[in-house]
PAMAR-965427 format. One record per residue (C-alpha): z, y, x. Coordinates in pm, 1 decimal. Last residue first. Layout:
<atoms>
atom c3:Z | c2:Y | c1:X
...
</atoms>
This chain:
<atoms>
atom c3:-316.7 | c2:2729.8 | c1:1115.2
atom c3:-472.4 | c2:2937.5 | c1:1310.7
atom c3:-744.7 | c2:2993.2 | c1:1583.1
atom c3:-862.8 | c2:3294.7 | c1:1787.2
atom c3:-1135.2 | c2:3485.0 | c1:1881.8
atom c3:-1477.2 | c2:3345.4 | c1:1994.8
atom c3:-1798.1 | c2:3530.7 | c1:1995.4
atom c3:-1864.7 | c2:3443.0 | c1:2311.5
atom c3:-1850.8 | c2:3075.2 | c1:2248.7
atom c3:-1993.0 | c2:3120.5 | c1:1888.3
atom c3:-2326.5 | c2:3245.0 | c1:2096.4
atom c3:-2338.0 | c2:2986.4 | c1:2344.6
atom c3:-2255.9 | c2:2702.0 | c1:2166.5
atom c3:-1924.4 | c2:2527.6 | c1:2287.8
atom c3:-1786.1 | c2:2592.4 | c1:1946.8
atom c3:-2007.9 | c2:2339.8 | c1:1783.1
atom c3:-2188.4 | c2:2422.3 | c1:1463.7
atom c3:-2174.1 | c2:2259.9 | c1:1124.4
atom c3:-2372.5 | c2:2432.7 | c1:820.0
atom c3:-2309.1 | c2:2631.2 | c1:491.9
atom c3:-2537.1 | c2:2897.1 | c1:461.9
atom c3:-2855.0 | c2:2879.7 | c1:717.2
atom c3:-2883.8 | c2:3255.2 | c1:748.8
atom c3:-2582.2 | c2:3426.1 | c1:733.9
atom c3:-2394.8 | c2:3144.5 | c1:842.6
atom c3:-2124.9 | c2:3014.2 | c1:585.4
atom c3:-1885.2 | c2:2788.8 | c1:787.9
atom c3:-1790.8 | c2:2438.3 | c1:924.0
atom c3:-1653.3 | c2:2374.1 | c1:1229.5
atom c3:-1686.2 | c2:2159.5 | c1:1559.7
atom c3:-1545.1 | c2:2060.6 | c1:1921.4
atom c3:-1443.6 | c2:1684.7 | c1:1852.7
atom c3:-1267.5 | c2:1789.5 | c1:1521.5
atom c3:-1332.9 | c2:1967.8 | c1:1181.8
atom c3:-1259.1 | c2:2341.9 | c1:1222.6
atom c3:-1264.0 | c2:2552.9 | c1:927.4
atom c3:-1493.3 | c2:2916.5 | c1:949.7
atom c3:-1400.1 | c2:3280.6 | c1:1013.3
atom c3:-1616.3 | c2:3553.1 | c1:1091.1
atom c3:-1546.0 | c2:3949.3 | c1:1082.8
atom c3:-1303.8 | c2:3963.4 | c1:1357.4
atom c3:-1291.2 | c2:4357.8 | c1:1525.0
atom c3:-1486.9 | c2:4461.6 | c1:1810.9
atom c3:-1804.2 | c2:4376.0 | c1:1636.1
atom c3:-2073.5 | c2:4301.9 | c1:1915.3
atom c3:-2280.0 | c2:4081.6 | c1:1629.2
atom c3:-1980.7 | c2:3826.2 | c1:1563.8
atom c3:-1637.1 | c2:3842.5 | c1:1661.9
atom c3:-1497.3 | c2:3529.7 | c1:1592.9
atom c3:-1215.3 | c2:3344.7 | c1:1446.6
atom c3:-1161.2 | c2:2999.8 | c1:1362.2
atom c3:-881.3 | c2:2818.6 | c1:1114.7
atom c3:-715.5 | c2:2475.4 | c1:1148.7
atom c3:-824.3 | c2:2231.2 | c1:898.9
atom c3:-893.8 | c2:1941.0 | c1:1221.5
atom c3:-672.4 | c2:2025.1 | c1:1510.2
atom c3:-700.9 | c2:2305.9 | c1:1734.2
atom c3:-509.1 | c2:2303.4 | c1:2060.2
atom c3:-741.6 | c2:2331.8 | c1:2317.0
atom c3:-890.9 | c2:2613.6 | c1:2158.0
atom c3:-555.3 | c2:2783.7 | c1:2136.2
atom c3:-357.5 | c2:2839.0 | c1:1793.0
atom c3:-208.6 | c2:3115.9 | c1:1645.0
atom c3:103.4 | c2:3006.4 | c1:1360.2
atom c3:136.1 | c2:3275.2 | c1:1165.0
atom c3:-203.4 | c2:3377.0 | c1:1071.8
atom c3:-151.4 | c2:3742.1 | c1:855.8
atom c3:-461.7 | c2:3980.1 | c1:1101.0
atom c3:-689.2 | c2:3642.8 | c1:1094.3
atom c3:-690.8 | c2:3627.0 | c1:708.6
atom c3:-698.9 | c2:3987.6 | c1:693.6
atom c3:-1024.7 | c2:4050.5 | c1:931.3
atom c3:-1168.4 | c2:3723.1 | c1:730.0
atom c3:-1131.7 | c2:3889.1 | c1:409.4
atom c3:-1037.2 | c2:3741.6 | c1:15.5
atom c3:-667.2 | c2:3685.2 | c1:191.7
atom c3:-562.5 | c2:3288.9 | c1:151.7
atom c3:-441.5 | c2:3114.9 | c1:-112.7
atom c3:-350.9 | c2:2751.2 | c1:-31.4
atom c3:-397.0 | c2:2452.3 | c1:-281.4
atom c3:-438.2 | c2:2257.9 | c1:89.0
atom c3:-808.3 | c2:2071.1 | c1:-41.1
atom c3:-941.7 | c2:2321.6 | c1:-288.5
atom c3:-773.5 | c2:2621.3 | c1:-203.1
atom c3:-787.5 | c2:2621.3 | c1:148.8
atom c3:-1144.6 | c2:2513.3 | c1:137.2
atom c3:-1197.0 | c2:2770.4 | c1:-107.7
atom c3:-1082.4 | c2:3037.2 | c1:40.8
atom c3:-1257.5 | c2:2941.2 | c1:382.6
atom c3:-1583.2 | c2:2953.0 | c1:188.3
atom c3:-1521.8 | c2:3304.0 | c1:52.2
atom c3:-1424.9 | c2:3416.8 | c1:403.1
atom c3:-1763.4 | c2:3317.9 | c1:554.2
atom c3:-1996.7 | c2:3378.1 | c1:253.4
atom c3:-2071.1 | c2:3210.1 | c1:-53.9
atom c3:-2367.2 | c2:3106.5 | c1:-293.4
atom c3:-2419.3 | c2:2882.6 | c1:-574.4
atom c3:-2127.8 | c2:2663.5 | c1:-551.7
atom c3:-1927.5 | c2:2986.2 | c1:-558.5
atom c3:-1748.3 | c2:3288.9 | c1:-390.0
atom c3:-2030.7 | c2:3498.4 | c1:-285.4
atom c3:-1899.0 | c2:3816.7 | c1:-165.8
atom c3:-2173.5 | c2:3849.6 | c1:71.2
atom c3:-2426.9 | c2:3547.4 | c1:16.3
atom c3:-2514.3 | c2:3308.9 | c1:153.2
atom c3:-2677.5 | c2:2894.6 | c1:69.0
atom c3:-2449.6 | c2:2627.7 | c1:18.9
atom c3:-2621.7 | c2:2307.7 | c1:215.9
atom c3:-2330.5 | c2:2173.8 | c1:266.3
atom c3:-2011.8 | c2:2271.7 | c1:38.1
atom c3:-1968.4 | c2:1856.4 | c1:-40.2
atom c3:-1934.9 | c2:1822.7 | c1:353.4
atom c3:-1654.2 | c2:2056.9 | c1:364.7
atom c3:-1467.7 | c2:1922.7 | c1:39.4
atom c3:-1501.3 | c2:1524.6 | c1:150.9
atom c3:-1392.6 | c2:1568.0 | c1:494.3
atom c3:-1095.3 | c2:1797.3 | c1:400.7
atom c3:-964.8 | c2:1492.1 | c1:161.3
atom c3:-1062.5 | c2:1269.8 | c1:392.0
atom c3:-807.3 | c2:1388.5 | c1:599.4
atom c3:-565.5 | c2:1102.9 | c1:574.0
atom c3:-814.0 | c2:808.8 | c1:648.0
atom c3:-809.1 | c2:922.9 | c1:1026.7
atom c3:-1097.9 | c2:774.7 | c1:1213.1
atom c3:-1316.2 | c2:1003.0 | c1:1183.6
atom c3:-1607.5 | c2:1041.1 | c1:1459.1
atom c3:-1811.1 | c2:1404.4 | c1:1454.8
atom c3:-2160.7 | c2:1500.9 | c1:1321.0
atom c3:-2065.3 | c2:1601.8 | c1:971.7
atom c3:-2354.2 | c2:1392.0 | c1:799.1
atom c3:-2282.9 | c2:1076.1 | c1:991.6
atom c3:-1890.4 | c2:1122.0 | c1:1015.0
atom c3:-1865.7 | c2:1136.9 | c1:622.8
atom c3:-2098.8 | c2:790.4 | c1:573.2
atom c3:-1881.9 | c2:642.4 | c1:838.0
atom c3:-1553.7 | c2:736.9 | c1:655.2
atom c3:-1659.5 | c2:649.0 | c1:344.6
atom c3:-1745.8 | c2:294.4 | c1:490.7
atom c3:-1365.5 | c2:257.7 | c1:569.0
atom c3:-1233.7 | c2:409.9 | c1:331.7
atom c3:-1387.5 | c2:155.9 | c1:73.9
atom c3:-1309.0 | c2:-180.4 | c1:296.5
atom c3:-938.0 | c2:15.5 | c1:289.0
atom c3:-949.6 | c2:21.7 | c1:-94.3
atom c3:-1066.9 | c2:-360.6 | c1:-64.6
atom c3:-854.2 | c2:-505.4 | c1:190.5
atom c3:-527.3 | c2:-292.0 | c1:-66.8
atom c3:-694.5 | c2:-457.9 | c1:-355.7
atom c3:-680.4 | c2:-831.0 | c1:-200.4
atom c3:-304.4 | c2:-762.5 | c1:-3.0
atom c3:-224.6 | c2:-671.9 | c1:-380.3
atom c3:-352.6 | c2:-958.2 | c1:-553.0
atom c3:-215.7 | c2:-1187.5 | c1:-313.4
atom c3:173.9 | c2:-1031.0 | c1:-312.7
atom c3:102.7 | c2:-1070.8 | c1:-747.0
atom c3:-41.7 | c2:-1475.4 | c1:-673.4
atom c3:334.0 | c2:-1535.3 | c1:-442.8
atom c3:545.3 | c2:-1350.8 | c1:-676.2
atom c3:396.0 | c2:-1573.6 | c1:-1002.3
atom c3:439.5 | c2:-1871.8 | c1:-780.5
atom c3:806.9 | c2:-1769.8 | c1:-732.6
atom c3:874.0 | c2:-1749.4 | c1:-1111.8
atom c3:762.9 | c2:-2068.8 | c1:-1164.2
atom c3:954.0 | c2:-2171.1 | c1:-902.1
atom c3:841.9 | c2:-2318.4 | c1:-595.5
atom c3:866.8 | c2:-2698.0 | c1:-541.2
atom c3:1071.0 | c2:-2908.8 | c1:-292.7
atom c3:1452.2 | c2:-2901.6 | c1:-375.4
atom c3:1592.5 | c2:-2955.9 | c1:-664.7
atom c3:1946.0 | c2:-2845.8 | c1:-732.4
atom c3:2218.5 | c2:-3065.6 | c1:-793.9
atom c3:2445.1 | c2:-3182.2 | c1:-1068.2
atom c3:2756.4 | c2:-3398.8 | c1:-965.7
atom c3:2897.8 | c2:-3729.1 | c1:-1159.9
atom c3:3134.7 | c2:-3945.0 | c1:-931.0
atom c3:3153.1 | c2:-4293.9 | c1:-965.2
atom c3:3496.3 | c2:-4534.8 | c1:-948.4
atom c3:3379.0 | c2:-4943.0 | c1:-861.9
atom c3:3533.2 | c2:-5182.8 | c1:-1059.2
atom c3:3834.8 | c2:-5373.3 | c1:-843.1
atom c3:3941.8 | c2:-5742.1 | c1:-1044.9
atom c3:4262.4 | c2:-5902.8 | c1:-1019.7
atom c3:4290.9 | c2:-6253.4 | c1:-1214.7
atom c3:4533.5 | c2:-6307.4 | c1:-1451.1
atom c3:4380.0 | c2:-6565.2 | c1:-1684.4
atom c3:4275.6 | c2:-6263.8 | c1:-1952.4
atom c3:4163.1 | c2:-6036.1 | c1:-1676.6
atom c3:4359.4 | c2:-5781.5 | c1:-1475.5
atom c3:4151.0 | c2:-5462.5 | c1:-1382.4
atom c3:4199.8 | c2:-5212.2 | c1:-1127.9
atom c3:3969.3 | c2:-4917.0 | c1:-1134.4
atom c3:3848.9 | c2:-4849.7 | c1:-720.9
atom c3:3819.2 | c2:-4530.0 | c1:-525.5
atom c3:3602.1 | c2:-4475.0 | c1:-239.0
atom c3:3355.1 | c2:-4310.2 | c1:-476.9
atom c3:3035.8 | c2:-4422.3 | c1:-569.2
atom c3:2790.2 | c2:-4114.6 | c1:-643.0
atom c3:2547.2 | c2:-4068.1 | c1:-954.1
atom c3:2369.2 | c2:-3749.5 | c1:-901.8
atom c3:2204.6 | c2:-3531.6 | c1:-1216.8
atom c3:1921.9 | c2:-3332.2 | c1:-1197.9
atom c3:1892.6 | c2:-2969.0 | c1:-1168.5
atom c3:1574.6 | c2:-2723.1 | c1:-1281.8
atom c3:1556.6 | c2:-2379.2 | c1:-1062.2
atom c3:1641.9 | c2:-2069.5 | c1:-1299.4
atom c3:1361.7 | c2:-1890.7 | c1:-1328.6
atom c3:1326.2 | c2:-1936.2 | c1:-1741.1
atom c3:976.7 | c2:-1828.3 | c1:-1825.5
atom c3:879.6 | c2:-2189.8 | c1:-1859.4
atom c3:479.0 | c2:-2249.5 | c1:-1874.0
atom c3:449.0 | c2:-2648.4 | c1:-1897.0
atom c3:820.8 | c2:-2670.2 | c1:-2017.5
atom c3:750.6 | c2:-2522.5 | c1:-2345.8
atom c3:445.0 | c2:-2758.9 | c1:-2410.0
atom c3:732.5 | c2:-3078.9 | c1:-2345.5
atom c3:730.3 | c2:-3299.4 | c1:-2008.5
atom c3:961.0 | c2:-3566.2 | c1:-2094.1
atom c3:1312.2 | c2:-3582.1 | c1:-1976.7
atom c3:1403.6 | c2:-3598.2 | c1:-1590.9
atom c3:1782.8 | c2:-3590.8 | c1:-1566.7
atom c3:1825.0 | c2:-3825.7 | c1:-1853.0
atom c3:1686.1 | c2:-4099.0 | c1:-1583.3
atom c3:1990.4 | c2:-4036.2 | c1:-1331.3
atom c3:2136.4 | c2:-4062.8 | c1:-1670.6
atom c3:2036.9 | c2:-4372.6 | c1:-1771.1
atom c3:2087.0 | c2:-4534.3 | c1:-1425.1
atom c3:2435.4 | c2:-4479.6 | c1:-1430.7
atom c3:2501.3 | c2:-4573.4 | c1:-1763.9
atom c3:2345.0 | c2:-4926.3 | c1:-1695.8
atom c3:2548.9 | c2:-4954.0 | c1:-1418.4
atom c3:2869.3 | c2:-4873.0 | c1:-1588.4
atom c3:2756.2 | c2:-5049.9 | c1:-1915.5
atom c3:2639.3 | c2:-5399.4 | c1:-1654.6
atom c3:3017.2 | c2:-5383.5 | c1:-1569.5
atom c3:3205.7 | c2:-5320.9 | c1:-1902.4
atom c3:2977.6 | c2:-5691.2 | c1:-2028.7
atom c3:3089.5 | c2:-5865.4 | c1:-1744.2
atom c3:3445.3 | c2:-5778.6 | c1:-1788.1
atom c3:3398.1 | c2:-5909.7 | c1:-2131.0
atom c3:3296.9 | c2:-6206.4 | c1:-2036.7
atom c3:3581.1 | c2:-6199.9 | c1:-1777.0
atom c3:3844.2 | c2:-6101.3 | c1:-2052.1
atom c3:4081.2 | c2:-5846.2 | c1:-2067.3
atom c3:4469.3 | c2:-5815.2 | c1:-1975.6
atom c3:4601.8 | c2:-5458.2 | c1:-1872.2
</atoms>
């Protein structure tokens, strides 16, 4: 093939000027629609390579020329998150943020519960219990009370069961403790278990109250209505039974 130098010159500076162009093309203009893209594919430019390879060229006086060969590849960019990934990033944010703040929450119910109930909770999963037994304090007696006016021993129990496990128990403590299935040992108990007492010389149980950790339960006392006491006291030591869960 026979062309001339000026012409040569000309094909040349195109190549190069081609080249550039598009490594140029691969960055257009900032438009509105590319400010917020919703596309999460990651943007690609183009790469202008030289290749080993040569175009031979004759010109019009029969001279040899070698133009350089260049390969065309598109690549990722590397370097900045996606929109798509900043959106994943803020979200993970938000959430550690609300999940700080529900257990901030917990956390200060949990000392406001353990002041008024007299014992140390640490376990955010029986709040549920804390919250029902120190909402029923205060409740004043009465025998086969079953309300937020006025309960008794067995009543309460029912409730708590109710309320907190959606558990039916028996309507009588003797019952309740007469169809436990699972006794338990005072060493043993664990917060929401069951105790049992014998209570003014009575051979058979006629007291039952929920056990709330660190030695205590709640229950309907004749005369103070809904209060916590402490197992180790002298009279609910005596009078102690059994416990269930």
């Amino acid at each position: 093939m026979f062309i001339d130098k000026k012409l040569l010159k000309i094909s040349s500076f195109l190549i190069l000027f081609s080249a550039s162009y598009l490594s140029l093309a691969a960055y257009p203009p900032p438009t509105d629609k590319d400010k917020t893209p919703s596309n999460p594919i990651a943007p690609k430019k183009v790469k202008i390579e030289q290749t080993s390879h040569n175009i031979q060229v004759t010109t019009a006086n029969g001279d040899a020329v070698a133009l350089p060969k260049v390969k065309k590849t598109l690549v990722e960019q590397r370097g900045e998150l996606s929109p798509v990934r900043d959106l994943y990033a803020d979200a993970d944010l938000s959430n550690s943020l609300a999940s700080l703040h529900e257990r901030l929450i917990e956390k200060k119910e949990m000392e406001e519960l353990s002041g008024r109930l007299g014992i140390t909770i640490t376990d955010a999963a029986l709040l549920p219990l804390y919250r029902e037994v120190t909402d029923w304090l205060g409740t004043r007696y009465r025998r086969g009370g079953m309300s937020r006016k006025a309960v008794d021993c067995s009543g309460f129990t029912n409730l708590i069961y109710k309320n907190v496990y959606d558990i039916q128990l028996d309507r009588v403590s003797t019952v309740i403790a007469k169809n436990i299935k699972h006794p338990v040992t005072k060493e043993d108990l664990e917060p929401g278990d069951m105790v049992f007492f014998s209570t003014f010389n009575k051979k058979y149980i006629n007291h039952v109250g929920v056990y709330i950790g660190e030695g205590k339960f709640v229950h309907a006392s004749i005369k103070k209505g809904v209060i916590v006491s402490t197992l180790a006291e002298g009279y609910y030591s005596k009078a102690w039974r059994k416990g269930g869960r």
